[in-house]
VMD Tcl script that draws the C-alpha trace (Angstrom):
set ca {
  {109.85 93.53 76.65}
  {108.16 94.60 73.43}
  {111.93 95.13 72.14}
  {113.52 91.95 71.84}
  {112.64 89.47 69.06}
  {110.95 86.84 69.93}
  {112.27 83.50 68.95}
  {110.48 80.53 67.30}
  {108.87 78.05 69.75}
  {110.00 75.43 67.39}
  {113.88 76.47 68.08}
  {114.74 74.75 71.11}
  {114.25 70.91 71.21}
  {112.58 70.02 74.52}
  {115.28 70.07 77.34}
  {115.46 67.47 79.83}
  {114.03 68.71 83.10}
  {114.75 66.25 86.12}
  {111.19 65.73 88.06}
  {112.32 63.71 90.21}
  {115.11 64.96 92.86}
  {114.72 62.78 96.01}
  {115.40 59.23 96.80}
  {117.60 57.14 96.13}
  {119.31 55.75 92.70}
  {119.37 52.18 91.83}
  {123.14 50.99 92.32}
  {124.65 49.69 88.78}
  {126.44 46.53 89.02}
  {130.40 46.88 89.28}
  {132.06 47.83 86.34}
  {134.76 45.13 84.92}
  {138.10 45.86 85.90}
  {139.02 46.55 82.12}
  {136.29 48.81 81.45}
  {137.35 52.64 80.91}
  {135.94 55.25 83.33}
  {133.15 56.71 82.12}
  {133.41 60.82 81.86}
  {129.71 61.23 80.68}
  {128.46 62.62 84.33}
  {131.63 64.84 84.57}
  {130.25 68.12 85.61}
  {131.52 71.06 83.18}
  {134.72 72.86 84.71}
  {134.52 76.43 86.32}
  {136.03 77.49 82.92}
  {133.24 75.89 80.97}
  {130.57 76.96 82.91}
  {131.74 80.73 82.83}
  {132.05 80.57 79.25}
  {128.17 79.22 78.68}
  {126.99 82.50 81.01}
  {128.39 84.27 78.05}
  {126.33 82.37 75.21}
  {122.75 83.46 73.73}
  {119.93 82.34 76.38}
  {118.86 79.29 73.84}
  {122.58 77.69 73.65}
  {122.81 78.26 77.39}
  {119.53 76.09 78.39}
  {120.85 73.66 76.99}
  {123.89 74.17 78.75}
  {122.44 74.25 81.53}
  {119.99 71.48 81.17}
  {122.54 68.64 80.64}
  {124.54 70.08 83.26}
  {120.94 69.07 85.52}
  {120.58 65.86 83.80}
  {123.95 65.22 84.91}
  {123.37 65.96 88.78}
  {119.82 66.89 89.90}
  {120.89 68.85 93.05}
  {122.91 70.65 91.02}
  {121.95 74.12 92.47}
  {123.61 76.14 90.29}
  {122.29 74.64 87.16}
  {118.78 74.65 88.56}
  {118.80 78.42 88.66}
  {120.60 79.50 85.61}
  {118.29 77.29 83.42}
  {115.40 79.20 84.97}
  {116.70 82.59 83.76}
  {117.76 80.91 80.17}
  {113.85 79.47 79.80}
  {112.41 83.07 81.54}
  {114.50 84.94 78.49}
  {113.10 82.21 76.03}
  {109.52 83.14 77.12}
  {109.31 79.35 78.47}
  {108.50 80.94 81.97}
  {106.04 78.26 83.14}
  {109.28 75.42 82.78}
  {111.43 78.33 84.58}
  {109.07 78.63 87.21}
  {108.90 74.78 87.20}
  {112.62 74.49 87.58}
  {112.77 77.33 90.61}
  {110.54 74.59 92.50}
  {113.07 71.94 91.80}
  {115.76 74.31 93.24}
  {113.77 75.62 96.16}
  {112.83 72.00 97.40}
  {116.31 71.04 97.68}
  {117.15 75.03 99.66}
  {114.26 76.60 100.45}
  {116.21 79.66 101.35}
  {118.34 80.12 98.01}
  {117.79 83.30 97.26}
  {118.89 83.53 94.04}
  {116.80 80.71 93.46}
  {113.86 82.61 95.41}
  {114.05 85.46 93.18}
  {114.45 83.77 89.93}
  {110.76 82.07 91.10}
  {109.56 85.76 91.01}
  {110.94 86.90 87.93}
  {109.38 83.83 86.19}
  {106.07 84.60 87.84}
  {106.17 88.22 86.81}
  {107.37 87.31 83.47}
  {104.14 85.22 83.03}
  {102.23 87.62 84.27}
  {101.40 85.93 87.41}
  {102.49 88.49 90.16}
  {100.68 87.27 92.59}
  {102.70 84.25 92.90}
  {106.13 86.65 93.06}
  {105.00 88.06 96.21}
  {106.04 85.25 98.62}
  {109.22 84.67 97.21}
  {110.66 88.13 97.37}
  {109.01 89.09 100.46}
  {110.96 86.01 101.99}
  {114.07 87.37 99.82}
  {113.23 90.84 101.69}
  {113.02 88.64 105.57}
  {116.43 87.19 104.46}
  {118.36 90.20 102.86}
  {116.57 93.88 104.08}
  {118.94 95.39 102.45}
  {118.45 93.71 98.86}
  {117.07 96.26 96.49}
  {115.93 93.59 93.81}
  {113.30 91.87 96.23}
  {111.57 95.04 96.51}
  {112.15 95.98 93.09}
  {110.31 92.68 92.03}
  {107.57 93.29 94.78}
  {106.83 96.71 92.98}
  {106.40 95.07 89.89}
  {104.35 92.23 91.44}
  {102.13 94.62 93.48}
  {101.48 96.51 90.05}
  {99.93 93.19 88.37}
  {98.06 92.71 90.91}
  {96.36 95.95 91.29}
  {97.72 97.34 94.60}
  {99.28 100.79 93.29}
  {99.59 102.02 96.67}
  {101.85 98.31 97.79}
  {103.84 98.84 94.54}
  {105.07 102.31 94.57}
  {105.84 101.66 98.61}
  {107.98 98.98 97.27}
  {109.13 100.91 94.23}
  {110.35 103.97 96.39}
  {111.97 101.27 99.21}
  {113.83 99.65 96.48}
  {114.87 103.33 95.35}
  {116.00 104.39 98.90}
  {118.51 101.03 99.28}
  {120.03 101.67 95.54}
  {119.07 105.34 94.80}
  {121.39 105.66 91.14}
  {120.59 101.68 90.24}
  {119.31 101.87 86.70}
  {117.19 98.88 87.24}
  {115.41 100.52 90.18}
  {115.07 103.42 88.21}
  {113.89 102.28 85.45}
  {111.43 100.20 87.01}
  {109.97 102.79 89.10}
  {109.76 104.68 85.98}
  {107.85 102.40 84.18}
  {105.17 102.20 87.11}
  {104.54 106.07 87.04}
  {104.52 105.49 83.33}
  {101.84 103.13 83.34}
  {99.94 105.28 85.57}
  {99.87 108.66 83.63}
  {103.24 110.27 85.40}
  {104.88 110.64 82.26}
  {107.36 113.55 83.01}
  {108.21 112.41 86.35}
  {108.87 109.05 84.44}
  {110.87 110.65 81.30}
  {113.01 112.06 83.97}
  {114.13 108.83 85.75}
  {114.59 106.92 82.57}
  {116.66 109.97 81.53}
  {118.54 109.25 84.64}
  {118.78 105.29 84.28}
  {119.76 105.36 80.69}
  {122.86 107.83 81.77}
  {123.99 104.98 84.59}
  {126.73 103.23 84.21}
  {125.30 99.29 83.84}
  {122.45 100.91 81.75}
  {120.87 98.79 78.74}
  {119.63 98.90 75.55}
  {116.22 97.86 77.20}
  {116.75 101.02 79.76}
  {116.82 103.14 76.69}
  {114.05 101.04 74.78}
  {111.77 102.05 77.72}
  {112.72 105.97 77.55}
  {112.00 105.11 73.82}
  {108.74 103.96 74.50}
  {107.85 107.06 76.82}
  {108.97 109.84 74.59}
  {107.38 108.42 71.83}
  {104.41 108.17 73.33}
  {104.37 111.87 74.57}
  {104.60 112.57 70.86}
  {109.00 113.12 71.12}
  {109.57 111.04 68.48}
  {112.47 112.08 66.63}
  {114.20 111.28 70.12}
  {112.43 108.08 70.23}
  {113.82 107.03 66.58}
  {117.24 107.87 67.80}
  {117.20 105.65 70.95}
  {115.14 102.66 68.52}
  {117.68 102.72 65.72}
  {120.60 102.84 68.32}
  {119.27 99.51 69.74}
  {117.49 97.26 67.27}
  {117.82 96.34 63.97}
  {115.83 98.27 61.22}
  {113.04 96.10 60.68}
  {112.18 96.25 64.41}
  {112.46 99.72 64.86}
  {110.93 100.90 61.78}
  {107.78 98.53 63.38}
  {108.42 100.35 66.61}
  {108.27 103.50 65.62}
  {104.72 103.36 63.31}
  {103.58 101.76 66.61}
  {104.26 104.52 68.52}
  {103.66 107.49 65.95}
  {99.76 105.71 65.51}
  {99.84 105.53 69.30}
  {101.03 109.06 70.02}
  {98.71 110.78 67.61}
  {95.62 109.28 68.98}
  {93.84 111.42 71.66}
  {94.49 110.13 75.07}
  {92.18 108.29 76.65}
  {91.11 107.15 72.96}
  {91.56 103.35 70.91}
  {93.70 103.66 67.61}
  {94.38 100.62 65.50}
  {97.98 101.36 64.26}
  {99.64 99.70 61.51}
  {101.99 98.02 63.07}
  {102.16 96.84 66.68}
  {105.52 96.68 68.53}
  {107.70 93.71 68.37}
  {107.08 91.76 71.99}
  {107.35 89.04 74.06}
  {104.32 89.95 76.52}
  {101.38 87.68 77.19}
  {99.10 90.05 76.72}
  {98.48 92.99 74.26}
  {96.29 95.73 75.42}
  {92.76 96.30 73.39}
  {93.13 100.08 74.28}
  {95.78 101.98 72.42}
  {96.02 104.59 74.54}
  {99.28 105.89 76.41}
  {97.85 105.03 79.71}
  {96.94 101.38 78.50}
  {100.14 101.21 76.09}
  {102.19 102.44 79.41}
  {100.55 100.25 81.68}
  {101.46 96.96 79.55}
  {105.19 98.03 78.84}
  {105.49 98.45 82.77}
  {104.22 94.97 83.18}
  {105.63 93.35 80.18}
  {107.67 90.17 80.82}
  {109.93 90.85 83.75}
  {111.53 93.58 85.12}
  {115.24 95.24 84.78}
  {117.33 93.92 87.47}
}
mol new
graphics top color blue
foreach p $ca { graphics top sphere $p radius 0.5 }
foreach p [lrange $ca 0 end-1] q [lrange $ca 1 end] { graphics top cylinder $p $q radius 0.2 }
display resetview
């Protein structure tokens, strides 16, 4: 989202992604009986591997990626790599390594719905739609499959699909902050902006909320021209370079008649593909709600 700081391409040395997960391996020849065991392959322990869920998303691809080099049907692995590269912006490799994943269980849902979320993070919705409507066949009852289909719907131009999905997903988890939040952002992006004020409002006063909850409310009463409310929520959040660029953004955005271009001075800090030509809040709205991937 256009909150988080983007990090250098150049940061993370290309990780090892196994291509290759069928067939057999070529035996080695037996070991001499004085040789020491080799440890290299040993999989991390359950200790080790809870501890690297806890590390920034660039130390923990490369967690995760050796732990794949070390076993390639390592199922796990497969799908927490995904969500480090998605949060790296690397979402074509995340994608990538959802296939890998998915050929070994094509039913894994978390596997399934990490495939959307890289998708919809590369702004590439359409290809989110089959893996979290088979997420939906497999678990009815799971709010972030329709969540994601919402989101999906919305980039590819089916408002009517997407707020179906949006109010589905709000019916199964009615005070979830990411379903609010998302739904939000879709009536955001499509000129709704008290009825979306209101369920950030709600989202950001859940219990699980995050800064990127509040980053969105940011965005929306800034844009409505609230902006010493927006500063508040920006400064809680980011550091003071970003938010002082986040909030010329949105004062140049929120003084331009609606409906109207402005060229501000500074444009938000964010990690989406694409940056709107139109300044306006229904175009500014509209890429926030469709900006990398959604809360879940």
């Amino acid at each position: 989202m256009w909150n988080k700081l983007a990090l250098a391409a150049t940061a993370l040395a290309p990780l090892a992604l196994v291509l290759a997960l069928t067939g057999p391996a070529m035996a080695d020849p037996a070991p001499a009986k004085s040789a020491a065991p080799s440890t290299a392959a040993k999989p991390a322990s359950a200790q080790e591997r809870a501890a690297a869920d806890r590390l920034e998303p660039l130390a923990r691809a490369a967690f995760w990626a050796s732990e794949l080099d070390k076993s390639p049907a390592d199922v796990e692995a497969g799908v927490k790599l995904a969500v480090a590269l998605r949060q790296l912006g690397r979402t074509q490799e995340a994608y990538s390594t959802t296939q890998q994943v998915l050929a070994l269980q094509p039913d894994n849902v978390d596997a399934l719905l990490e495939e959307a979320r890289a998708a919809i993070a590369g702004n590439q919705g359409f290809y989110a739609i089959a893996p979290a409507k088979r997420v939906e066949t497999l678990r009815p009852k799971d709010w972030r499959a329709l969540s994601l289909l919402g989101v999906a719907y919305e980039q590819t131009r089916q408002p009517t699909l997407a707020l179906a999905a949006h109010h589905q997903a709000l019916t199964l988890a009615p005070d979830n902050p990411a379903v609010l939040c998302n739904l939000a952002m879709f009536l955001a992006g499509n000129g709704d902006s008290g009825q979306a004020e209101a369920l950030l409002r709600k989202a950001a006063g859940e219990p699980g909320a995050t800064a990127q909850i509040r980053q969105d409310l940011a965005l929306v009463l800034g844009l409505q021209g609230k902006l010493a409310e927006a500063e508040q929520l920006e400064r809680q959040d980011l550091p003071p370079d970003v938010a002082d660029n986040n909030i010329a953004y949105l004062t140049a955005a929120a003084s331009a008649p609606h409906g109207a271009g402005v060229q501000p001075t500074a444009t938000p800090t964010s990690t989406s593909q694409t940056e709107p030509k139109d300044r306006s809040w229904s175009a500014v709205a509209k890429a926030q709600a469709q900006d990398g991937t959604p809360i879940d």
